[in-house]
C-alpha positions in Angstrom: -14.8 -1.7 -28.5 -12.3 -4.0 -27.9 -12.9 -6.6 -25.3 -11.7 -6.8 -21.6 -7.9 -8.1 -20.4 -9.1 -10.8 -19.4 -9.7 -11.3 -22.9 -5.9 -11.1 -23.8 -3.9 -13.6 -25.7 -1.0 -15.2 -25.3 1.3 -14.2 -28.0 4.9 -14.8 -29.2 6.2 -11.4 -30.6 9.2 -10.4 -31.9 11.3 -8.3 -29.5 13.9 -6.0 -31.8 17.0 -7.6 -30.7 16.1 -10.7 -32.4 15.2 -12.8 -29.4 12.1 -14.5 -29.1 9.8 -14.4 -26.1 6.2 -15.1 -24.9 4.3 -11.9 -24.7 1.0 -10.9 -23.1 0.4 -8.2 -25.5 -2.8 -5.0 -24.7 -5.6 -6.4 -26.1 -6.2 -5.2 -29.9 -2.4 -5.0 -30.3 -0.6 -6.7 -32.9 3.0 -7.8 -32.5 4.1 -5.7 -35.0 2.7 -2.7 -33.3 4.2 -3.6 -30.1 7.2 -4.1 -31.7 6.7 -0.8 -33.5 6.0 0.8 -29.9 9.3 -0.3 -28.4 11.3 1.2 -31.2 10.0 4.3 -30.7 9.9 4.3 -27.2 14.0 3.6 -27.4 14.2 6.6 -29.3 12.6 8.8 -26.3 14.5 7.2 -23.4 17.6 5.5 -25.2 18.2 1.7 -25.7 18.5 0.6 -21.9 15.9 2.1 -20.4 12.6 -0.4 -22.5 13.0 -3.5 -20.8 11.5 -6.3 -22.8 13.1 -9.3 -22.2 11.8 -12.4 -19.9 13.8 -11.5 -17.0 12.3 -8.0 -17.3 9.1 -9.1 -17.3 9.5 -11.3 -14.3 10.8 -8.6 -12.5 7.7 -6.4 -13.1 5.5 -8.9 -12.1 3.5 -9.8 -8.7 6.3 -11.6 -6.7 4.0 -12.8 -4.8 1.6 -14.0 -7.9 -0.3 -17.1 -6.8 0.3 -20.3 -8.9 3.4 -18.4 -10.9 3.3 -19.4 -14.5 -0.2 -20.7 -14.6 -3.5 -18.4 -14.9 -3.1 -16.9 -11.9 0.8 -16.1 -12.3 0.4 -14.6 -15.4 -3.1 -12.5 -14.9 -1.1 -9.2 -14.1 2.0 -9.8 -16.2 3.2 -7.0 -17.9 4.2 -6.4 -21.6 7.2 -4.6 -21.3 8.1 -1.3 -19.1 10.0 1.8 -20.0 12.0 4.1 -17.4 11.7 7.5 -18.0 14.7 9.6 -16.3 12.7 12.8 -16.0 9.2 14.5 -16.3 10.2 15.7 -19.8 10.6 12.3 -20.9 7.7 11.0 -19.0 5.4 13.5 -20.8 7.1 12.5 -23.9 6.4 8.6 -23.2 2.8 9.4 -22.5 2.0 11.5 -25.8 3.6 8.9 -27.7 1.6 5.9 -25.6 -1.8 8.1 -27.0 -0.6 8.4 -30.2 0.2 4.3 -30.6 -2.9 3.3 -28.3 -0.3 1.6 -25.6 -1.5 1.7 -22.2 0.6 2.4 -19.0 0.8 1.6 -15.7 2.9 4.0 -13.9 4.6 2.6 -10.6 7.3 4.6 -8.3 9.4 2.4 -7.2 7.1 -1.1 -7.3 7.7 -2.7 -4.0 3.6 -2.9 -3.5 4.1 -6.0 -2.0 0.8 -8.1 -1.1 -1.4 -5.4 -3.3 0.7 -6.9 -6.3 3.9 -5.4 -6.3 5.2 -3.5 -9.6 2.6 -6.0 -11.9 -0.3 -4.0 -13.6 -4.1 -4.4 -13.1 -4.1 -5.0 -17.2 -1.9 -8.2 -18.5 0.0 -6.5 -21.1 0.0 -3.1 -19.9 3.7 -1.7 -19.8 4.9 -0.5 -16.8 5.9 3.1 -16.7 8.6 2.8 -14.1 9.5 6.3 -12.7 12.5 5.3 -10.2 14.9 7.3 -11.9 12.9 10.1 -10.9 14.6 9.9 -7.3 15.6 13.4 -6.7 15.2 14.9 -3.6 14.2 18.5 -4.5 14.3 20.4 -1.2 14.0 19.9 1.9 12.9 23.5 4.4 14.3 22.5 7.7 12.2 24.9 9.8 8.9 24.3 8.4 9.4 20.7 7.9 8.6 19.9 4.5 10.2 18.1 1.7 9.9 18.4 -1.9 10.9 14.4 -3.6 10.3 13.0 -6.8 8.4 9.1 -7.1 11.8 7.5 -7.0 12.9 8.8 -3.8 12.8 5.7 -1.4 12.5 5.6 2.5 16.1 4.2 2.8 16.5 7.6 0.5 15.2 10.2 2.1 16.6 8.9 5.9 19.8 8.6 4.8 19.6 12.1 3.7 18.7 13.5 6.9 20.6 11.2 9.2 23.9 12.6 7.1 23.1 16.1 7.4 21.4 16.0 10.5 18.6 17.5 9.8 16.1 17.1 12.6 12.9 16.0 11.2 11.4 12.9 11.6 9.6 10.5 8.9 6.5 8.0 9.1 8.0 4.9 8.0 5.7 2.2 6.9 6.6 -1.3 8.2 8.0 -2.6 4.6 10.3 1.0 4.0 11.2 -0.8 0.8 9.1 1.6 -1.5 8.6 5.0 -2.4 7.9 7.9 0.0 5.3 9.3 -2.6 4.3 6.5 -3.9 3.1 4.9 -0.6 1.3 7.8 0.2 -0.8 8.0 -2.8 -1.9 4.6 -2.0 -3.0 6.1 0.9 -0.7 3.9 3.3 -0.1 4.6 6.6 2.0 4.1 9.9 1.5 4.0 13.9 3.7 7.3 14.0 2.6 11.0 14.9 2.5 11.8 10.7 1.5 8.3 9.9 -1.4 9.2 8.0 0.9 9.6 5.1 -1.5 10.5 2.3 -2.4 13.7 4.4 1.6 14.6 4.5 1.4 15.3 0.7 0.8 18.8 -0.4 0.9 20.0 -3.7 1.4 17.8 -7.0 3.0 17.8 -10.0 1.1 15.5 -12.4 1.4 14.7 -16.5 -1.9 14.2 -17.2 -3.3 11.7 -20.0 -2.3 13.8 -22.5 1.0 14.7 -21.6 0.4 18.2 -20.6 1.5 19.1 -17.0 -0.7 20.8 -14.0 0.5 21.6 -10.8 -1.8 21.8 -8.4 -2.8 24.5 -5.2 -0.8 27.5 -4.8 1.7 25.1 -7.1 -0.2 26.1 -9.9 1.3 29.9 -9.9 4.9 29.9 -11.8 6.5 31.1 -8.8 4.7 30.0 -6.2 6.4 30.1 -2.6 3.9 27.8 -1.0 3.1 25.2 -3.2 4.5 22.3 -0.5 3.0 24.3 2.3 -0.9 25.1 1.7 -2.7 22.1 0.6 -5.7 24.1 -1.1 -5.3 27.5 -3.4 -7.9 29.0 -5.3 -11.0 27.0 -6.6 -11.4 23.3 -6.8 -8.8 21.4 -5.1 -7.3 18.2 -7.4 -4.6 16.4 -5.3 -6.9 13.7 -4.1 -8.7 13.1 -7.9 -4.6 11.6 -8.1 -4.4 9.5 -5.0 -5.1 5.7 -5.7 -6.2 7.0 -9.2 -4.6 6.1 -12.8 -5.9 10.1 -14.0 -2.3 11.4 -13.8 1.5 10.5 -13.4 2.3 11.9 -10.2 6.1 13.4 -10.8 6.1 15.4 -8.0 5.1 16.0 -4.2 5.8 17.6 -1.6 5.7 16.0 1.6 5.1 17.3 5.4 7.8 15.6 7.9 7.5 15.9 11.7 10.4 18.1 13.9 12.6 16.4 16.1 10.6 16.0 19.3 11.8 16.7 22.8 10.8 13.8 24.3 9.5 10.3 23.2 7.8 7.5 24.9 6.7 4.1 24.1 4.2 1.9 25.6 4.1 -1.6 25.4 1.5 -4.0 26.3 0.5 -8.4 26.0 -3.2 -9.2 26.7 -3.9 -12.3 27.1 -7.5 -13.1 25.9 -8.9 -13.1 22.3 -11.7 -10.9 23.3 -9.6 -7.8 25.5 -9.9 -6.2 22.0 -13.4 -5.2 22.3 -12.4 -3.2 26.1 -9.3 -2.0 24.4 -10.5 -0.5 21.9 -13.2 1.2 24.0 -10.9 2.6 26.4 -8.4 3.8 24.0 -10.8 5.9 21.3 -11.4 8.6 23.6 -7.6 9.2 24.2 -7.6 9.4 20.5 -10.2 11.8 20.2 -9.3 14.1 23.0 -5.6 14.3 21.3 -4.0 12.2 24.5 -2.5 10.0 22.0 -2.2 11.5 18.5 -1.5 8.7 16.0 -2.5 5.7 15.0 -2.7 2.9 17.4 -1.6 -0.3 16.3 -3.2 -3.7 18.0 -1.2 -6.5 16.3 -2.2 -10.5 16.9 0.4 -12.9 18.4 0.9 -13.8 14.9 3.5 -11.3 14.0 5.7 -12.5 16.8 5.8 -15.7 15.3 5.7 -15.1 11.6 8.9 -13.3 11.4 10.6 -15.3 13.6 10.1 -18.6 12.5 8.4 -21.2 10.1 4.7 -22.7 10.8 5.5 -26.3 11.1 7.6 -25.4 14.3 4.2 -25.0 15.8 1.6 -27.4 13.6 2.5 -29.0 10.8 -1.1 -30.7 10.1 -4.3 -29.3 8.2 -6.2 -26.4 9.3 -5.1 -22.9 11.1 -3.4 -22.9 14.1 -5.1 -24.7 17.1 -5.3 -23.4 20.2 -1.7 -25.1 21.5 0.5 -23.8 18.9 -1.2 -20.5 19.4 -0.1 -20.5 23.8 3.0 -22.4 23.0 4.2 -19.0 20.5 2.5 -16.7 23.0 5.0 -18.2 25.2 8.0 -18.3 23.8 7.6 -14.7 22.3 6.4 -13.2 25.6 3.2 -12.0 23.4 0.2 -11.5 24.3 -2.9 -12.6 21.9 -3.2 -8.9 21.5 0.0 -6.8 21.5 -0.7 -3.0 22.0 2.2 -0.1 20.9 1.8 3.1 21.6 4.0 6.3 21.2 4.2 9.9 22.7 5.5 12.7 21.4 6.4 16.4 23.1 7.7 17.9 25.9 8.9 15.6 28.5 6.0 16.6 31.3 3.7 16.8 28.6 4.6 13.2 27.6 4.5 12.1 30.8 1.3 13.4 31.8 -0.3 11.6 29.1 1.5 8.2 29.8 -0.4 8.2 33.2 -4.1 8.9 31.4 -3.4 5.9 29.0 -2.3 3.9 31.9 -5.6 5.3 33.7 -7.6 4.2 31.0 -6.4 0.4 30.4 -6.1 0.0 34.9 -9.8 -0.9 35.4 -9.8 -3.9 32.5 -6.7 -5.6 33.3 -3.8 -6.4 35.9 -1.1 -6.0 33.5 1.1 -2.9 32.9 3.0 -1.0 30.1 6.6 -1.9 29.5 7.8 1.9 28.8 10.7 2.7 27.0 11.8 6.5 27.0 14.0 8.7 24.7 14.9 12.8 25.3 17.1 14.8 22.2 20.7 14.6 23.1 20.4 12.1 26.1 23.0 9.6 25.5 21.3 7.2 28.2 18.3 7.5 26.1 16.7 4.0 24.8 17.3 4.3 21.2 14.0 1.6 20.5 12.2 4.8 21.4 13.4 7.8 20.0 13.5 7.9 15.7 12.0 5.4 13.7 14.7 3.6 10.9 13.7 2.2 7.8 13.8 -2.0 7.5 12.7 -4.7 5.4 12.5 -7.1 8.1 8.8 -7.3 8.1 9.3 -9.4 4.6 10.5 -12.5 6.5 6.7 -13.2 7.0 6.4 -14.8 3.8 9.0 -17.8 5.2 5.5 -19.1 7.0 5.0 -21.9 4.6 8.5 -21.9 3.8 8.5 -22.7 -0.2 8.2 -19.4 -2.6 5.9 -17.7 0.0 3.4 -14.6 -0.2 1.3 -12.4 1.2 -1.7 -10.6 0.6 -3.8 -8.2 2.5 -7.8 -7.5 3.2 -8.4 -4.1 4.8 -12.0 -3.3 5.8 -12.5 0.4 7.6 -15.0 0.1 10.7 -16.0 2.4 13.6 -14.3 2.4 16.6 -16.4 0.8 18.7 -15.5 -2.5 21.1 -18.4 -4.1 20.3 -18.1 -3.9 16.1 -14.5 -4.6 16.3 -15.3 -7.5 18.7 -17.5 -8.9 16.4 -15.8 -8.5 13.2 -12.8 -9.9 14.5 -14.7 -12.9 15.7 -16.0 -13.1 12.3 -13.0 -12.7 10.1 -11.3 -15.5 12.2 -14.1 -18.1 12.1 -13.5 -17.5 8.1 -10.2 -18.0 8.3 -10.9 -21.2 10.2 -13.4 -22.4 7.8 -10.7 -22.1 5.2 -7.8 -23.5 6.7 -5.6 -20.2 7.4 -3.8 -18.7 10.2 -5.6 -15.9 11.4 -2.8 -12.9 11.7 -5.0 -9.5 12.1 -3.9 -6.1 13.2 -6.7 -3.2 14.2 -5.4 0.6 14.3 -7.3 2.8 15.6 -7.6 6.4 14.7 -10.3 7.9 16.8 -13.6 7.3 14.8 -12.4 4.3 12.6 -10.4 1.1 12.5 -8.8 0.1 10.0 -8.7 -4.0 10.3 -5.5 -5.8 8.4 -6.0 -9.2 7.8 -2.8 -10.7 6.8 -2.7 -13.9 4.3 0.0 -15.6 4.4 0.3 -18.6 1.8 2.9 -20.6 -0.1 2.3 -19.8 -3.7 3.2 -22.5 -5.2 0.8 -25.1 -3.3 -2.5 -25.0 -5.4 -4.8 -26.3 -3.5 -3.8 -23.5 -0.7 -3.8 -20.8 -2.8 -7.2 -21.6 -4.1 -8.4 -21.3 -0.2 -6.8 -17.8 0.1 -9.1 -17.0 -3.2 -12.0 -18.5 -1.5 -11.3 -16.7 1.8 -10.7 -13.0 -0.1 -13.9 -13.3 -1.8 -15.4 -14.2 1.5 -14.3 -11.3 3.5 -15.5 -9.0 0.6 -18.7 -10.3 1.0 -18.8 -10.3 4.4 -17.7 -6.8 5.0 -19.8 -5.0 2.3 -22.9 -6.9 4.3 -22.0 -5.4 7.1 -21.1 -1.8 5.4 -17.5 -1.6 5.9 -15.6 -1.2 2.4 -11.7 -2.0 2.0 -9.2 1.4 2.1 -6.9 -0.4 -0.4 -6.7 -4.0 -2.2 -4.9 -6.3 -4.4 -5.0 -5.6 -8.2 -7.2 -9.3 -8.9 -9.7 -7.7 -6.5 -9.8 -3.9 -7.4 -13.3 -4.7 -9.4 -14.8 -6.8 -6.7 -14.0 -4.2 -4.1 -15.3 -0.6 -6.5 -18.2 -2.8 -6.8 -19.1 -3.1 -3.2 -19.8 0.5 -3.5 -22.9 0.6 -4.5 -25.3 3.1 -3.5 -27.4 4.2 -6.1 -26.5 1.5 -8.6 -23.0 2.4 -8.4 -23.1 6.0 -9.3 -19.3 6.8 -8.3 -18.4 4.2 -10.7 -20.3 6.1 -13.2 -18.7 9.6 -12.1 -15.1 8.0 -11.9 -16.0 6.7 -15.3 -16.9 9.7 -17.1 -14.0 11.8 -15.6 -11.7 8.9 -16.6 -12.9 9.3 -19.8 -12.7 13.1 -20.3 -9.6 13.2 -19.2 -8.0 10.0 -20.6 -9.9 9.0 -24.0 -7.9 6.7 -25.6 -7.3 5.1 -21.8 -3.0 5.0 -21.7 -2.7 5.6 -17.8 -3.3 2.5 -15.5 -6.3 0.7 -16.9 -8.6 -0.6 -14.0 -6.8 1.0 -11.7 -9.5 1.2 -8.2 -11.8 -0.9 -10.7 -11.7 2.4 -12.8 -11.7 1.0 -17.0 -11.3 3.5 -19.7 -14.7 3.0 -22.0 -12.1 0.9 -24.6 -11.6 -2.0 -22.3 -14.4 -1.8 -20.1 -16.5 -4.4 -21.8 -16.0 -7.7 -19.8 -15.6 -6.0 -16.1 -18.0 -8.6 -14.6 -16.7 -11.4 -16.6 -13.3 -10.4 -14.7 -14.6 -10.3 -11.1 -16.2 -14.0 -11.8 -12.8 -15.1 -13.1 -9.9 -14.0 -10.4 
């Protein structure tokens, strides 16, 4: 058995166009076998589609690696990557990966940004890049439901309705950089009426390890009519075995988009006080539950006023997070409150409006302050566009101009009941580690009824050591402290996939042992996505606990 990645070498190979370059290469692969590897995989995809040149590395990498070109920098830096240009190919790419022993990591588009962007979990793994897949199959008007290939972007797929004006709506995730598919087999998610996004998929086509293909549900019959409509079919349903998973190449999806509403509302609200989260959250879970409000409900820290509108040492520029000054003097500035509630409504216009006045009944008792409300009807010219349907941006990236310098982010995302009190405390605990660890605190809770889901966002300049070794200490920190408190993570950074599977634990890690043994039935010689969720294919899983001491 060969030994873990971490275990990888550095090695200078010899690229086929007679340039020399440092490559991390899989581990128990000789240069000439690598270099054997690309040749062939030239032959399937043609000459300009494997990318194995420094600059092509560096653009499958973690731009947001900490410490860039040191340990840390190069932990998750790929081999080479090849760019299949349809599912024929991509099975073709995968046979051959089995038959040569190369692992894959398959990415849609790779804008994974703070959960390590297009780099793989594996140094030396190449990256199966599947953005020339971008077709947009079909799209049923009437029943709402698109059928997109991995490459199909956000920008993609509303530019496609906008021009034909199509009436359906999308969930767009605050970075709409990345794929449609992609982002919902990562299980991310929006504060939009469909913005649990990984429930919008319905039916998959998948290569599997071997390079045969499955579709699954009522997909699986050859001329199936309902394959994007009915999520189940007949016996054991599989879609989820590929979500967050390296068991399959997802090709294919379809995806469930929302009508046009008549009416749309949103409601806006600053509160002042660190602790109105624990009333707010409270009053606002039985709306939730009852259907009053039907989406996710976002409650964002003053930070994200601040962090995409300007740089940290306008506010502090000494050691420590953010005292309590700069944090009234950006609450100021922004209008924000240290808790900024959104909140939108969907339907008929009375319908909409009826439930506007139970959320306002709900948050009246708790505080003095009221909704800004911003309203949008189909076909009202008057309307206030802010309000009616969501675009896709980028903006959200300026965040990682903080520091200034070559920022990044990265993300901890523990899932906790919705209850005041919990959310109260863990908040007051996550901040206190921030504190102890010299960051700014920037969280987000979004309620969904029976569970929060708690975003803690790091922001650090990457290049700064000595800060980036605090955001290491802090991550490992919040693991700890959530798994003692029995609240696991939905979704993490590749350096922390192991330390995160291994947090669930309950019967001395039994679903590590079941995702194990279907990983290995299903992928032997271990080609697709190596420690993907902290899942290792038996040939590299030697050295797993010598990886979660290292990162």
């Amino acid at each position: 058995m060969v030994g873990h990645p971490a275990q990888a070498l550095l090695i200078v190979a010899r690229d086929v166009r007679n340039s020399t370059m440092e490559t991390i290469l899989p581990p128990g692969m000789t240069a000439a076998a690598f270099d054997a590897a690309l040749v062939g995989l030239r032959r399937l995809v043609g000459d300009r589609w494997v990318l194995a040149t420094d600059d092509d590395r560096a653009t499958y990498g973690d731009a947001y690696a900490m410490g860039d070109g040191q340990k840390h920098g190069q932990y998750h830096a790929p081999a080479a990557a090849v760019a299949p240009a349809s599912v024929e190919e991509v099975r073709a790419v995968v046979r051959f990966a089995n038959e040569h022993r190369l692992p894959l990591w398959p990415i849609s588009r790779g804008k994974n940004f703070g959960y390590g962007g297009a780099a793989p979990a594996m140094p030396g793994t190449t990256v199966l890049d599947l953005g020339r897949l971008n077709r947009i199959v079909d799209i049923d008007e009437k029943l709402g439901v698109a059928v997109l290939e991995p490459g199909v972007g956000f920008f993609d797929l509303h530019a496609h309705l906008a021009q034909r004006r199509i009436p359906l709506w999308m969930s767009i995730p605050g970075n709409a950089w990345g794929s449609v598919i992609g982002n919902a087999l990562e299980r991310g998610f929006s504060a939009s009426l469909y913005g649990e996004h990984v429930e919008n998929l319905c039916g998959l086509e998948v290569v599997l390890p071997d390079g045969d293909l499955v579709r699954t549900g009522t997909g699986a019959m050859a001329e199936s009519r309902t394959g994007p409509l009915f999520k189940y079919g007949f016996g054991p349903g599989w879609d989820q075995m590929f979500v967050q998973s390296g068991l399959g190449v997802v090709t294919r999806a379809g995806y469930w988009l929302m009508p046009e509403p008549e009416a749309s509302l949103t409601m806006s609200l600053a509160l002042p006080d660190p602790d109105d989260i624990g009333w707010l959250v409270d009053a606002l879970t039985p709306l939730r539950l009852r259907g009053i409000i039907h989406q996710n409900i976002g409650i964002t820290s003053y930070m994200a006023a601040a962090t995409t509108r300007s740089q940290r040492s306008e506010w502090h520029d000494g050691p420590g997070a953010l005292p309590d000054d700069a944090i009234a003097a950006i609450q100021r500035k922004y209008d924000a409150g240290w808790w900024n509630l959104s909140i939108r409504l969907y339907g008929l216009p009375e319908v909409v409006e009826a439930h506007r006045a139970a959320v306002e009944a709900a948050i009246a008792p708790h505080t003095e302050r009221r909704f800004a409300i911003r309203r949008w009807r189909r076909g009202d010219t008057g309307s206030d566009p802010l309000a009616g349907p969501p675009s896709p941006t980028v903006f959200p990236l300026q965040i990682v101009n903080w520091h200034g310098g070559r920022g990044g982010h990265v993300g901890f995302s523990p899932i906790l009941p919705a209850s005041g009190k919990l959310v109260l405390e863990q908040f007051r605990r996550t901040r206190r580690r921030f504190q102890e660890f010299g960051i700014d605190y920037s969280g987000t809770f979004y309620v969904n009824g029976r569970y929060c889901i708690n975003v803690n966002l790091i922001l650090y300049d990457r290049d700064d050591a000595e800060m980036t070794g605090r955001v290491r200490g802090l991550f490992k920190a919040l693991i700890a402290d959530s798994a003692a408190h029995g609240y696991a993570e939905y979704r993490t950074h590749l350096s922390y996939m192991d330390a995160v599977a291994a947090t669930f634990d309950h019967n001395d890690h039994a679903l590590r042992r079941l995702n194990e043994r279907v990983k290995d039935a299903l992928d032997p010689v271990g080609v697709i996505a190596p420690g993907k969720s902290g899942i290792w294919p038996a040939r590299y899983r030697a050295g797993r606990d010598q990886q979660q001491g290292e990162v």
